[in-house]
Wavefront OBJ file of the C-alpha trace (Angstrom):
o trace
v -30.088 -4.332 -7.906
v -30.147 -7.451 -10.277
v -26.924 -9.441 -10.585
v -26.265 -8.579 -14.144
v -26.509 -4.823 -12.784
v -24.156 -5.681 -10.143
v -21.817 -7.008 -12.908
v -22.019 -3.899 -14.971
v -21.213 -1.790 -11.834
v -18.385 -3.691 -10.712
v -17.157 -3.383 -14.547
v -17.287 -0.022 -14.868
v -15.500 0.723 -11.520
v -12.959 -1.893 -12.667
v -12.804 0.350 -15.881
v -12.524 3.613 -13.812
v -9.789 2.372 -11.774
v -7.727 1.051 -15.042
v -8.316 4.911 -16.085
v -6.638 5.968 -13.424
v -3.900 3.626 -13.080
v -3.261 3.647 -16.725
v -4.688 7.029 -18.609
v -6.214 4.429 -21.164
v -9.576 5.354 -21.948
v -11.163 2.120 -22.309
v -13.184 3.750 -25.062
v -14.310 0.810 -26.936
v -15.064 -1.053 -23.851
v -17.072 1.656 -22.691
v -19.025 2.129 -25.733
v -19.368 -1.760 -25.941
v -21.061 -1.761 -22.935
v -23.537 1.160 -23.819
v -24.590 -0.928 -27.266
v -24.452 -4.548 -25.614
v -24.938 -4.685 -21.899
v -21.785 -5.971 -19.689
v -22.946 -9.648 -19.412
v -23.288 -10.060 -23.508
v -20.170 -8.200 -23.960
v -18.228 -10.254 -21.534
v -19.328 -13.342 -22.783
v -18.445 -12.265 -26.479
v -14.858 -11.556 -24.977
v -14.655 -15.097 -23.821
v -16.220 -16.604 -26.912
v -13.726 -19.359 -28.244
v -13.897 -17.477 -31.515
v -12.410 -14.510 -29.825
v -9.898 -16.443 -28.161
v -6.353 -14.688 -29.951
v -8.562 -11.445 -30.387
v -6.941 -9.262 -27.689
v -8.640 -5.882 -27.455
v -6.246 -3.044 -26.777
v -7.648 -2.632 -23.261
v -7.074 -5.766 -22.309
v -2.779 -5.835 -23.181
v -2.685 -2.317 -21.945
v -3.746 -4.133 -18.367
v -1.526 -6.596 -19.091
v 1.436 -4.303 -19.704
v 0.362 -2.666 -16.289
v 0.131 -5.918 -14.174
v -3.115 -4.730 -13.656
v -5.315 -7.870 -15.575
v -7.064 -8.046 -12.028
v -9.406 -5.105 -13.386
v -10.078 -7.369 -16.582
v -14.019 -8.077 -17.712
v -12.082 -11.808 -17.984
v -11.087 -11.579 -14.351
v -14.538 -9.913 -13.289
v -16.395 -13.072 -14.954
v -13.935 -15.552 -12.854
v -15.143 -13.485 -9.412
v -18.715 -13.780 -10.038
v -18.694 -17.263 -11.179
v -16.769 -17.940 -8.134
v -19.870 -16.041 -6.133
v -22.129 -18.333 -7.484
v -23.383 -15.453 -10.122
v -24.464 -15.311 -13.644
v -21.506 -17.124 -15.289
v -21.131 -20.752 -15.912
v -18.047 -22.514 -14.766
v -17.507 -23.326 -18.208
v -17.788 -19.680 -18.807
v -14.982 -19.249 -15.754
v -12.816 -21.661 -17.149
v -12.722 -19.932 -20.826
v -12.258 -16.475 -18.578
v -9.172 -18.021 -17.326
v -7.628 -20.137 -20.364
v -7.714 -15.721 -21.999
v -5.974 -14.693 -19.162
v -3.457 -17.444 -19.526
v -3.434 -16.852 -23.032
v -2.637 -13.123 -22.895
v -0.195 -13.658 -20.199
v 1.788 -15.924 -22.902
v 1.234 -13.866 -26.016
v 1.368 -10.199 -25.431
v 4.838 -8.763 -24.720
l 1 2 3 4 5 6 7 8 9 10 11 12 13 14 15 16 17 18 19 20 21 22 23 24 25 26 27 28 29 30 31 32 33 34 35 36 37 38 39 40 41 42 43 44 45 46 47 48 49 50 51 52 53 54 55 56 57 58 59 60 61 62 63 64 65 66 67 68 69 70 71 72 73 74 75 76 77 78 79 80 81 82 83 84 85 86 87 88 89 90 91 92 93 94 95 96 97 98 99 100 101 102 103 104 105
């Protein structure tokens, strides 16, 4: 298994367990991933032009104290494994979760 597979899997359980916790259905997440891959769609998430752009997934996590399961938080642990994601890419994973912690209520 490739790392960017890895990445996907880990993603998708993330999503599962959000499902779960939350009855969202992560739909567009889901179908994001099917049309882009996980890695391009995570790093469109974390694109600086995206930086206000809160999907719905990602405040329903929030609401939940669950932003642990976030794609944004998933970059952040790979990075930190040494995987795929720059730290640059970490560090704009981080200022989104900082960001949605301050402006969704």
């Amino acid at each position: 298994m490739t790392k960017e597979q890895l990445f996907e899997r880990v993603v998708r359980d993330r999503i599962a367990m959000a499902t779960a916790a939350t009855g969202h259905s992560f739909y567009y997440l889901l179908d994001g991933l099917e049309k882009k891959g996980a890695v391009a769609l995570a790093r469109r998430y974390i694109d600086p032009r995206n930086a206000q752009d809160f999907q719905e997934g990602l405040k329903v996590l929030k609401h939940a104290g669950l932003l642990r399961l976030s794609v944004e938080q998933t970059i952040i642990n790979f990075h930190d494994r040494g995987y795929i994601f720059s730290a640059a890419e970490a560090d704009a994973a981080r200022e989104r979760l900082r960001t949605v912690e301050l402006l969704v209520h």
